[in-house]
C-alpha positions, 0 to 999 in steps of 0.5 A: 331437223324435218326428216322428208320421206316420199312413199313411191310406186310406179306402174308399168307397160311390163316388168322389164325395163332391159326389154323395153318396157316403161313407166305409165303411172308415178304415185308419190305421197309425202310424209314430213316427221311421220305425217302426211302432208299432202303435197303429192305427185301423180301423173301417168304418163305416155309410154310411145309403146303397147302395154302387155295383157297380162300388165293391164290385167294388173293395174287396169291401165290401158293404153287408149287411156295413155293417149294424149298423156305427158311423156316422160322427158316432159314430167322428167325435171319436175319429178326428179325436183320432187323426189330430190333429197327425201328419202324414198319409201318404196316395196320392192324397190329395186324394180321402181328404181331400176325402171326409174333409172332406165327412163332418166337414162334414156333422156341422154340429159346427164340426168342422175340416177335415183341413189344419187339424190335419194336415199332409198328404203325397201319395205319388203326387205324391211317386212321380211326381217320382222316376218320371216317366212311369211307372205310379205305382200301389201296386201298381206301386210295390211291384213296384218297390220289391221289397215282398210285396203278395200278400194285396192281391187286394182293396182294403182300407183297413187293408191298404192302409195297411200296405202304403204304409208300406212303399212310403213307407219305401221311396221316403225311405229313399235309394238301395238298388241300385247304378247299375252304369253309374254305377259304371262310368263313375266308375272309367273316368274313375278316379273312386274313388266314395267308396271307402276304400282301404288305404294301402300302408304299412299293417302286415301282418295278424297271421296266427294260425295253428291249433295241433297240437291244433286241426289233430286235431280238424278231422281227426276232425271231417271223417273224421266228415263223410265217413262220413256224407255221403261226401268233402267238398268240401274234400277233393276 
């Protein structure tokens, strides 16, 4: 069976859906068995009110550039179509689903609210249980888990997606570095660590060695190399 997860985020005229705030930007990137499949949904959208300072701050999105986009009730049935039966991968997620939630209400469509045809996955939850009492921001956890993060000098939903598929791959996909005190105190205590040794009466390696021929060419191969480059290491 094909596991199909939508990694989402959303930008928004402000943090308070109860207060009237709405979504601008939707950015979902879809994963299939843990691969991108480059069947994406983006679209910003027209929030028919200003967007806050200190959001366009944030995200750099302002509202001269929302006009003339979509509004919501016209991207409505094609995002939920999209995003129906996956399981959504989102960081902090109560904040995306709770605007999310507050949009297809106000449609007054019998629309369903998102667990109701999603499953839902909060990365920040899941980061905080693998590291406790450290900062657990996408921009931390991409420090952590070595991923290239450059082109993020703003937020941007679709980048953003993009950019927590690669943390979330990182964070489920088992151990990548070595715990060298571990490694020690294992082979201290004569702890193996799973390593296959050789027994001892094992066959000997063949041993092929070069022919006549063999041995002349790479004579002329290296008297080739130290005219170009001086002699060669092998050679010193």
């Amino acid at each position: 069976m094909h596991k199909r997860q939508v990694v989402l985020d959303t930008e928004t005229t402000g943090i308070d859906p109860k207060a009237g705030h709405r979504i601008i930007e939707i950015g979902c990137v879809e994963l299939v068995n843990r691969r991108l499949t480059g069947n994406n949904f983006h679209v910003y959208i027209n929030p028919q009110r200003d967007i806050e300072e200190e959001a366009i701050d944030v995200h750099g999105i302002t509202n001269e550039f929302l006009r003339g986009k979509p509004y919501f009730h016209q991207v409505a049935q094609e995002f939920l179509d999209y995003i129906k039966g996956a399981e959504l991968v989102i960081h902090n997620a109560p904040f995306d689903v709770g605007f999310m939630d507050h949009e297809f209400a106000m449609l007054n469509q019998g629309f369903p609210t998102t667990n109701d045809v999603c499953e839902v996955l909060d990365t920040l939850v899941m980061a905080r249980d693998l590291h406790p009492g450290q900062k657990n921001s996408l921009d931390a956890l991409c420090r952590r888990y070595d991923i290239d993060n450059s082109k993020r000098t703003l937020h941007g939903a679709l980048l953003d997606s993009e950019i927590l598929s690669d943390v979330y791959l990182g964070m489920t996909g088992g151990q990548k570095k070595l715990n060298l005190a571990q490694q020690l105190e294992g082979q201290q205590q004569g702890d193996s660590g799973g390593i296959r040794r050789l027994a001892a009466d094992r066959p000997k390696l063949r041993v092929i060695h070069a022919s006549e021929d063999e041995e002349i060419a790479h004579r002329e191969r290296m008297e080739l190399v130290n005219k170009a480059c001086g002699q060669s290491l092998w050679q010193q």
